[in-house]
VOLOKE-530926 format. One record per atom (N, C-alpha, C): residue number from 0; residue in one letter; atom name; x, y, z. Coordinates in pm, whole numbers, plus 50000, padded with zeros to 5 digits. Each point is the difference from the previous one (the first is absolute). Layout:
   seq   type   atom       x       y       z
   NUM      a     CA       X       Y       Z
...
***
This chain:
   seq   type   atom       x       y       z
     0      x      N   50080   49880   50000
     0      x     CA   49920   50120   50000
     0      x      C   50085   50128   50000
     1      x      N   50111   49959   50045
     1      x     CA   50165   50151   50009
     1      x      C   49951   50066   49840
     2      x      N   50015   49935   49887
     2      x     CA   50007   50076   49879
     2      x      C   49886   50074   49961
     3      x      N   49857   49938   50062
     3      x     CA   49879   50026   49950
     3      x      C   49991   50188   50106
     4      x      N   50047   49954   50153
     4      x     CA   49990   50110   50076
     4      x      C   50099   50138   49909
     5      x      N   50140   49953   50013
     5      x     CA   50053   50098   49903
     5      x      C   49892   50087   49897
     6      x      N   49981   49938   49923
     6      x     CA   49984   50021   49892
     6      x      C   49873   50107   50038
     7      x      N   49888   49952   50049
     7      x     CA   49907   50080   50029
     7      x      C   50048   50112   50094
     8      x      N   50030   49993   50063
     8      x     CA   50139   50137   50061
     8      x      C   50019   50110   49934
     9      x      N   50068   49940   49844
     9      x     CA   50069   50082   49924
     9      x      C   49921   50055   49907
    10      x      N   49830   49934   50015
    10      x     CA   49965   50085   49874
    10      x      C   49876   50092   50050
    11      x      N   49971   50006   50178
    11      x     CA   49869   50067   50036
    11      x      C   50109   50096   50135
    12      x      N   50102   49961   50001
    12      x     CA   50106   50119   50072
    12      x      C   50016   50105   50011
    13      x      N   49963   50141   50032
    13      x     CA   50020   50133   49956
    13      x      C   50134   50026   50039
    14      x      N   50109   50035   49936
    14      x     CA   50151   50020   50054
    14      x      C   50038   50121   50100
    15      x      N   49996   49964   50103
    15      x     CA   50023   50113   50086
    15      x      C   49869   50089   50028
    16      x      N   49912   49895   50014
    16      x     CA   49824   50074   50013
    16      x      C   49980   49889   50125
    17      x      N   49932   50066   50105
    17      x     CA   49975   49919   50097
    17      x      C   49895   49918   49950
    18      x      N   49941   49874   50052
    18      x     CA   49871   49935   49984
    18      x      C   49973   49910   50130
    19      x      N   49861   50038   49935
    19      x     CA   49922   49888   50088
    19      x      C   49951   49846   50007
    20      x      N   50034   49889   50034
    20      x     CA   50009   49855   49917
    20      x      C   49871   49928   50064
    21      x      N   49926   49974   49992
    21      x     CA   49939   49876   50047
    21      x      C   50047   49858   49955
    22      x      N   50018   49914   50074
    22      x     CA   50039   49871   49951
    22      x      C   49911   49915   50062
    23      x      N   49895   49943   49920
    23      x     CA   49860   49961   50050
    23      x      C   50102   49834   49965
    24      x      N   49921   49919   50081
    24      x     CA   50035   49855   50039
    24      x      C   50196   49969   49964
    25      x      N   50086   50126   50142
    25      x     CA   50127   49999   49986
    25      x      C   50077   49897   49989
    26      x      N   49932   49846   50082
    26      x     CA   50092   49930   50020
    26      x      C   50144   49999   50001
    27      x      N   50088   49947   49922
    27      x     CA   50145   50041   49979
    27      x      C   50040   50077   50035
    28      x      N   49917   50134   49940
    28      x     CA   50051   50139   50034
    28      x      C   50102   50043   49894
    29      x      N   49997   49906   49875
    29      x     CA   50108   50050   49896
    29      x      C   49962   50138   49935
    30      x      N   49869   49953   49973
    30      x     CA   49960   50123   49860
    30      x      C   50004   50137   50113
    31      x      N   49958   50005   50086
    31      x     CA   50021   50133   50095
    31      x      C   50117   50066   50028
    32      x      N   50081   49898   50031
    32      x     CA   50182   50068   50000
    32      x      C   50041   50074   49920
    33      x      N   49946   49875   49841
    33      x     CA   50047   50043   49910
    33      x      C   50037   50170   49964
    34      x      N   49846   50058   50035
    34      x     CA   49975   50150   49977
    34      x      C   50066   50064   50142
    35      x      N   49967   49929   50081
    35      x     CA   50131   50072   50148
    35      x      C   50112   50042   49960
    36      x      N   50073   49884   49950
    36      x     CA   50140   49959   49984
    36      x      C   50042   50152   49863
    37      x      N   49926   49990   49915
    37      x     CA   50000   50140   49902
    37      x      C   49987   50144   50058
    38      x      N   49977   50003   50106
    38      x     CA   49940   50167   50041
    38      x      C   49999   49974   50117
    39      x      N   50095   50065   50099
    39      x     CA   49992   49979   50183
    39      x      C   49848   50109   50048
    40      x      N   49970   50073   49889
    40      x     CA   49868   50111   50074
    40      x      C   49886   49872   49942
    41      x      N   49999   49914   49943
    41      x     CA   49866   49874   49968
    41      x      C   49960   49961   50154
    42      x      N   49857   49984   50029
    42      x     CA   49959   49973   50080
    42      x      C   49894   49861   49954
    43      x      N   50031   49895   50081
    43      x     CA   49907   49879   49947
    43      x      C   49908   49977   50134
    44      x      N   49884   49970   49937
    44      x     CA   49873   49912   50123
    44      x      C   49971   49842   49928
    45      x      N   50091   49956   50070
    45      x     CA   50011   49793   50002
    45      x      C   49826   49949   50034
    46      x      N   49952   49963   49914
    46      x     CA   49852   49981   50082
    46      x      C   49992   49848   49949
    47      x      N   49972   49932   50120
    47      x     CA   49993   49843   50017
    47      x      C   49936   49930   50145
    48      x      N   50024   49892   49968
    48      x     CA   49918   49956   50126
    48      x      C   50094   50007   50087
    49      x      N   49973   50006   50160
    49      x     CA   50136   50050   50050
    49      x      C   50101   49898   50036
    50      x      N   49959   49879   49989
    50      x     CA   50111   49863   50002
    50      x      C   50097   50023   49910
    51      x      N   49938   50031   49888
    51      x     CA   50069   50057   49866
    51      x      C   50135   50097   50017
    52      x      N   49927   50105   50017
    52      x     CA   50060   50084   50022
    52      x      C   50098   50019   50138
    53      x      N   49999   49904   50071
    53      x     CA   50103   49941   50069
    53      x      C   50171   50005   49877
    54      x      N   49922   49909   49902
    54      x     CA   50120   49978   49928
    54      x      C   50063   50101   49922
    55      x      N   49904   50105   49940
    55      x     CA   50034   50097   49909
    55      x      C   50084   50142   50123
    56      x      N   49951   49987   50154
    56      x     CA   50116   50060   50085
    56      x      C   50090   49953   50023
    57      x      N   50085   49921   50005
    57      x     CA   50093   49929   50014
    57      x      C   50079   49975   49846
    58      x      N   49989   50046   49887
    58      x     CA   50018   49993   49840
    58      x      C   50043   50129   50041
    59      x      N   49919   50099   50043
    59      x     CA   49964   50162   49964
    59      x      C   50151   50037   50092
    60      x      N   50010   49917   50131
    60      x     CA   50102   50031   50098
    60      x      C   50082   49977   49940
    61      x      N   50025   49890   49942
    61      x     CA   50152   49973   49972
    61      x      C   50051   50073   49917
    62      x      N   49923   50066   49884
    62      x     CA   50017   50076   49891
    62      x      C   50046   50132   50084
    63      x      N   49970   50007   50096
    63      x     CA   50036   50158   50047
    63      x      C   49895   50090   49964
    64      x      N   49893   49972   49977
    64      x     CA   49884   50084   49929
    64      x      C   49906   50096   50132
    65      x      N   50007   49902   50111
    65      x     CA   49883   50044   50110
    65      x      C   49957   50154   49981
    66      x      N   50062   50071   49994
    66      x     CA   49961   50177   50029
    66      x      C   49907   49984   49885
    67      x      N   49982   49913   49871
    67      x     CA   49918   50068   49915
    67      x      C   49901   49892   49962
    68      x      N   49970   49951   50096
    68      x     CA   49844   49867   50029
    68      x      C   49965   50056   50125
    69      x      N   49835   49956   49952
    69      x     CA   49892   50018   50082
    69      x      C   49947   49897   49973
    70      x      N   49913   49909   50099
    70      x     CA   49937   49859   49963
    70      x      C   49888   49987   50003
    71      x      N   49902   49967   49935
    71      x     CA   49863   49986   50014
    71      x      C   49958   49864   50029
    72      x      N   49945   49962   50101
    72      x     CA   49952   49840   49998
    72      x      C   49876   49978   49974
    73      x      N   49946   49913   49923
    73      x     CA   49865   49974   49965
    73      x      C   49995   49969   49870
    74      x      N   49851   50004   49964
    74      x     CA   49955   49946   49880
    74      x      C   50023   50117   49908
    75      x      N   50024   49986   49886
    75      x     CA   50000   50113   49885
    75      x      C   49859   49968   49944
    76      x      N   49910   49957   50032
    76      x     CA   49833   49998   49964
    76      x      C   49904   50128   50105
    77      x      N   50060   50011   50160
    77      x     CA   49941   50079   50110
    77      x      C   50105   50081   50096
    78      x      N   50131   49961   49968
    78      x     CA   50054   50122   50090
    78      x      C   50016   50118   49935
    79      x      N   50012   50149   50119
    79      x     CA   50009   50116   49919
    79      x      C   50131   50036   49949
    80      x      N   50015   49969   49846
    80      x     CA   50106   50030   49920
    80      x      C   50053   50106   50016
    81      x      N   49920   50143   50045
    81      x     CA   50081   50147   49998
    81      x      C   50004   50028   49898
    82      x      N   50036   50101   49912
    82      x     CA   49973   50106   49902
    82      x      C   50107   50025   49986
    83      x      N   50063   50106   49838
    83      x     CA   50086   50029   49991
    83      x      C   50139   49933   49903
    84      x      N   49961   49874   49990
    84      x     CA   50143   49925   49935
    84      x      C   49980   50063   49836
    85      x      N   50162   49999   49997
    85      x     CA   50022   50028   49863
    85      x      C   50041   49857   49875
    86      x      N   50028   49923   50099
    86      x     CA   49981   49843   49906
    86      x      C   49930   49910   50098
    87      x      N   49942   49919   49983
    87      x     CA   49925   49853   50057
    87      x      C   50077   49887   49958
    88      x      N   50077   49906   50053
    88      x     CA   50009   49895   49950
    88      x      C   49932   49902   50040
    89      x      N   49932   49894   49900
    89      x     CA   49906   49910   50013
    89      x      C   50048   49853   49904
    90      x      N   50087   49915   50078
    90      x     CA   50094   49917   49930
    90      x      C   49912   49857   50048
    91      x      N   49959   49927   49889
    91      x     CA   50001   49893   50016
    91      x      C   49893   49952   50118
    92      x      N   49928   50096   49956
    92      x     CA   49825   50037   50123
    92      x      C   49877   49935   49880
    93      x      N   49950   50019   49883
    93      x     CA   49921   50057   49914
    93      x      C   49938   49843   49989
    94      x      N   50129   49933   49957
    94      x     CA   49982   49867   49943
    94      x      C   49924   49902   50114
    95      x      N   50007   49988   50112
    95      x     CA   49896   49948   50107
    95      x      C   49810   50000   49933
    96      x      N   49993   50130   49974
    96      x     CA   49850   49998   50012
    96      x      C   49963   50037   49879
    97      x      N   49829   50029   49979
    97      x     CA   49928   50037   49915
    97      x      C   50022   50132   49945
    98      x      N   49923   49973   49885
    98      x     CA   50036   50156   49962
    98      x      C   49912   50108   50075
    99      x      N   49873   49964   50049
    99      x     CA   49933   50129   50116
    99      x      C   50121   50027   50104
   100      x      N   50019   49911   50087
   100      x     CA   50092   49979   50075
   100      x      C   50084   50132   50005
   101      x      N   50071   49968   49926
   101      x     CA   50123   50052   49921
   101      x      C   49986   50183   49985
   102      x      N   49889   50022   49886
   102      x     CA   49924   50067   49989
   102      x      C   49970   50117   50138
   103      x      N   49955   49904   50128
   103      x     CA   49994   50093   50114
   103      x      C   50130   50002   50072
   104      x      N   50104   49984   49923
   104      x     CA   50117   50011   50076
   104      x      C   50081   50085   49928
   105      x      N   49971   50015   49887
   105      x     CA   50026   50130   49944
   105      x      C   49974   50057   49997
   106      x      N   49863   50076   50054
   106      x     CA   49908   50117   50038
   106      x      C   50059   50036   50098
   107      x      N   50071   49881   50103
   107      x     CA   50043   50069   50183
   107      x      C   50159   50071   49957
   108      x      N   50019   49963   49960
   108      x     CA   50151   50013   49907
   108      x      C   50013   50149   49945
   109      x      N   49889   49983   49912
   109      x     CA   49989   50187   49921
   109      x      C   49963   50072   50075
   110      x      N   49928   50015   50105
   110      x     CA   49983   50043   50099
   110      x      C   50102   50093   50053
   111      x      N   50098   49872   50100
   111      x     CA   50157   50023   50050
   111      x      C   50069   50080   49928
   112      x      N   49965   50039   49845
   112      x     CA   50123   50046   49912
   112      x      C   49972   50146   49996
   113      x      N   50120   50089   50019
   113      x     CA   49990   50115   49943
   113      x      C   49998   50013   49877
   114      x      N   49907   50114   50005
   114      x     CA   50012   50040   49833
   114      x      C   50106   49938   49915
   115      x      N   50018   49998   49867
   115      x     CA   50106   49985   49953
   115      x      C   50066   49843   50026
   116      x      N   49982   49962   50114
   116      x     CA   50066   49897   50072
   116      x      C   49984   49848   49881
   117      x      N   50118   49948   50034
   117      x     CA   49987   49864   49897
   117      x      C   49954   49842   50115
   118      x      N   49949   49920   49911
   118      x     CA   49979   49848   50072
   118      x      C   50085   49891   49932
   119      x      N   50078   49951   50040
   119      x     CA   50057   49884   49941
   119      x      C   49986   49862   50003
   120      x      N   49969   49986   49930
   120      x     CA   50000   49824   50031
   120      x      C   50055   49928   49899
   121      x      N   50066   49901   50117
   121      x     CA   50070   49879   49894
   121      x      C   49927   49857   50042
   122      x      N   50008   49934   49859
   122      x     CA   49874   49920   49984
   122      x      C   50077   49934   49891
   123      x      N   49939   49829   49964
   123      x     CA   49998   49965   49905
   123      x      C   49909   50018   49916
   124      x      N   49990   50062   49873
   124      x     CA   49903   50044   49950
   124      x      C   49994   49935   49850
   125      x      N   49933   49917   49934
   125      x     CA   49975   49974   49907
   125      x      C   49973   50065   49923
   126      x      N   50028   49941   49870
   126      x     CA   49937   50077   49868
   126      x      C   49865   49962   49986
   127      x      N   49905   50062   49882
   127      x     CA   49888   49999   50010
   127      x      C   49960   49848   49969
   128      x      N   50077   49931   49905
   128      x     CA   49971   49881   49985
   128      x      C   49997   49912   50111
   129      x      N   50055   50062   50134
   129      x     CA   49984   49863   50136
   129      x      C   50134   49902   49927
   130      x      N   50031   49974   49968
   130      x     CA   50088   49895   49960
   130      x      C   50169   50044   49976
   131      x      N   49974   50103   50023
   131      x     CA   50166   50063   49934
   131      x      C   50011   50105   50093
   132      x      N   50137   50103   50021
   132      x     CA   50112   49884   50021
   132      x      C   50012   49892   50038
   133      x      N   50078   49888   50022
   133      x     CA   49955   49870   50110
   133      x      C   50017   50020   50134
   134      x      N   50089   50074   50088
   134      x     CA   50024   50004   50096
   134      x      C   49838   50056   50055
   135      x      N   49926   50089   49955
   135      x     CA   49929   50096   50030
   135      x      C   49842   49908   49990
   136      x      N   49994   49903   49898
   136      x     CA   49946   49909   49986
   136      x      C   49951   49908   50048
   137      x      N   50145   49926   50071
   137      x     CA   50003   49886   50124
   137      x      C   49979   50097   50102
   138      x      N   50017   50089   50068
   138      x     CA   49980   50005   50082
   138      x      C   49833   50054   50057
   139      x      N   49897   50033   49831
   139      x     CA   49800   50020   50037
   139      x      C   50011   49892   49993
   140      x      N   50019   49866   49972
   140      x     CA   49988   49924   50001
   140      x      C   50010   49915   50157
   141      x      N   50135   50051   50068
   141      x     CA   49977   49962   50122
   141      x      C   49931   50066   50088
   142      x      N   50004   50128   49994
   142      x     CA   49851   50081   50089
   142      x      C   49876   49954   50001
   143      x      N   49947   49905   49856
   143      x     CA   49875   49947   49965
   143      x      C   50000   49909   50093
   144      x      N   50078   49892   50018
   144      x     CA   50040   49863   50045
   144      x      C   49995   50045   50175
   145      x      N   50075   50106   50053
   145      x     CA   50026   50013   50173
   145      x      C   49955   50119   50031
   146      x      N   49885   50076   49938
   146      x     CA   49945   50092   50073
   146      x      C   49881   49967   49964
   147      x      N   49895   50063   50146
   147      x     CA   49900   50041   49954
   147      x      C   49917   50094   49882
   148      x      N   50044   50069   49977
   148      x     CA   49975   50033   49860
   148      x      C   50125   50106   49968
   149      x      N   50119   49979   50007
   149      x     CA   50077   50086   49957
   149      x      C   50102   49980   49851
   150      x      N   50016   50102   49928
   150      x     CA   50024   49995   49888
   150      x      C   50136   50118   49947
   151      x      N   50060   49919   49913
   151      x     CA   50070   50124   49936
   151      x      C   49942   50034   49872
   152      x      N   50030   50163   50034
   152      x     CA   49890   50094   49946
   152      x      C   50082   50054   49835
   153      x      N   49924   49995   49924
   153      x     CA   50078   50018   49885
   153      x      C   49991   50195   50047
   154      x      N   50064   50063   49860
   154      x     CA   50034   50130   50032
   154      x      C   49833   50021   49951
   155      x      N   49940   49966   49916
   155      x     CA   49854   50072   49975
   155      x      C   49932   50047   50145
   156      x      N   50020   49847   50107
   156      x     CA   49901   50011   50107
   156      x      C   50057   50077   50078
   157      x      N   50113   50019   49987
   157      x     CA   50089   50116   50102
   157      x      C   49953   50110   49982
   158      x      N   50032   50087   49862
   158      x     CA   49886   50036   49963
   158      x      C   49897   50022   50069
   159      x      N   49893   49932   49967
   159      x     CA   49851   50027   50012
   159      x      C   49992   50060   50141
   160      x      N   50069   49848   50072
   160      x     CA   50019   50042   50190
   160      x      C   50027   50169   50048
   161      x      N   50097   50018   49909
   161      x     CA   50127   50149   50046
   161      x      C   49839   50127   49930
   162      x      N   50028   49944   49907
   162      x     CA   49876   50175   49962
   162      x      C   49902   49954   50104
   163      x      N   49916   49923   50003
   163      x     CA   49871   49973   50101
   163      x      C   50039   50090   50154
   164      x      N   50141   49938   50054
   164      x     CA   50008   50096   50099
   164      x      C   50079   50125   50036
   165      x      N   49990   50063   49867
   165      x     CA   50016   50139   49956
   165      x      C   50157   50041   49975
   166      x      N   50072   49910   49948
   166      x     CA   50138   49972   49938
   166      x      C   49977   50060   49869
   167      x      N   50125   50020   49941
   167      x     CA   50065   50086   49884
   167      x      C   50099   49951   49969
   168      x      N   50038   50050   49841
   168      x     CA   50178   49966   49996
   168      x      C   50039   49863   49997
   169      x      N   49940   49903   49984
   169      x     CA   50018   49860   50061
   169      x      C   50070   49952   49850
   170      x      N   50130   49933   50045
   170      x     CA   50119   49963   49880
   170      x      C   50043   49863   50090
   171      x      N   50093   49895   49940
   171      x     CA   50004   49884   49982
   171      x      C   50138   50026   49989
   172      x      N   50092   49933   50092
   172      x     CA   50201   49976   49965
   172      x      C   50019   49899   50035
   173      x      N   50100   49930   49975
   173      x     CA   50033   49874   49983
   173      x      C   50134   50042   50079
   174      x      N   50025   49925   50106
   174      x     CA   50096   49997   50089
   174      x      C   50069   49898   49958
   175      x      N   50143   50087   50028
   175      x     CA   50172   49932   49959
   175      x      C   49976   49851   50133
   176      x      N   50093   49934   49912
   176      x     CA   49993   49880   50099
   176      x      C   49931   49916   50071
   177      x      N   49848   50037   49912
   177      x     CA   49891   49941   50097
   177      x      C   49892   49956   49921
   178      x      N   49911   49917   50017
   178      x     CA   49904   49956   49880
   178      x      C   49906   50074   50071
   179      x      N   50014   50108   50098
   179      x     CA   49832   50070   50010
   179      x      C   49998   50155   49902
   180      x      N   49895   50006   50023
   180      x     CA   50034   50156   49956
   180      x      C   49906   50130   50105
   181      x      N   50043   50104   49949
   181      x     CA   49926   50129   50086
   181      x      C   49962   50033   49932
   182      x      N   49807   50041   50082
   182      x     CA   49905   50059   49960
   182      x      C   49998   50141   50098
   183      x      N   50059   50130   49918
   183      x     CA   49954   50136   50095
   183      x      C   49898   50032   49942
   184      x      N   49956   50113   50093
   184      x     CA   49893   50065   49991
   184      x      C   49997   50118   50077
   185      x      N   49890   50070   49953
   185      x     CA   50058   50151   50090
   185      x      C   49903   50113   49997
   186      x      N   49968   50041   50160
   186      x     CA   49874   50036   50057
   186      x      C   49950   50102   49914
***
């Protein structure tokens, strides 16, 4: 996930512009550093369950990061997210559930965002055919098989999801080193 975090780092970064990060389901705590580690004025809110986030303080410590985390524990469906972020990251959340689901989790999301503010997510995302790339492929295929109804979302339904809850701007990149790709979007 090191290359995927980079990378999204380097392309929603303002250089020498403070920001505001949400890192909705932090676990690891990679993709959050990532933007730490670029800008000592970045401020991140780790939001996870707090067992979780056990682990993403102890990641965050070792990194030397503490002064610029704040932790949120709870659900990203009912705790209060706070206002204000200038990026959202939302990694590897989407593919669990339905597209309503989803849908109301991007409404709580646009919400959180300042104006202007971007949402990121990295996702395996298929082409429209469902079948191609393969990596992106096998893996709706295993969401079908071990979730309750969760799916990877081609870019149309990303799409549909992102305008429905009042998204813009919404473009498609293909991340170095990684068979997922990023879907931004932007309030």
């Amino acid at each position: 996930m090191a290359p995927a975090a980079e990378f999204m780092a380097e392309i929603a970064s303002q250089p020498g512009a403070p920001a505001k990060v949400l890192d909705v389901a932090a676990s690891h705590g990679l993709f959050g550093m990532a933007f730490a580690r670029r800008n000592a004025s970045t401020k991140v809110v780790a939001q996870d369950f707090a067992t979780v986030l056990d682990v993403t303080r102890t990641k965050v410590t070792a990194a030397g990061l503490d002064s610029q985390y704040e932790f949120l524990p709870g659900s990203a469906f009912t705790v209060d997210l706070g206002q204000g972020y200038d990026v959202i990251l939302v990694t590897n959340l989407y593919h669990h559930f339905d597209m309503p689901t989803c849908e109301t989790l991007m409404r709580r999301f646009h919400a959180a965002l300042a104006d202007g503010g971007k949402m990121l997510i990295l996702e395996m995302v298929p082409n429209e055919d469902r079948i191609s790339p393969p990596a992106p492929a096998s893996f709706a295929m295993m969401m079908l098989a071990n979730t309750p109804s969760g799916d990877a979302f081609t870019l149309a339904e990303y799409q549909q999801m992102l305008t429905a809850a009042g998204f813009s701007g919404i473009e498609k990149l293909d991340v170095p080193q990684s068979p997922q790709q990023l879907v931004v979007a932007v309030k």
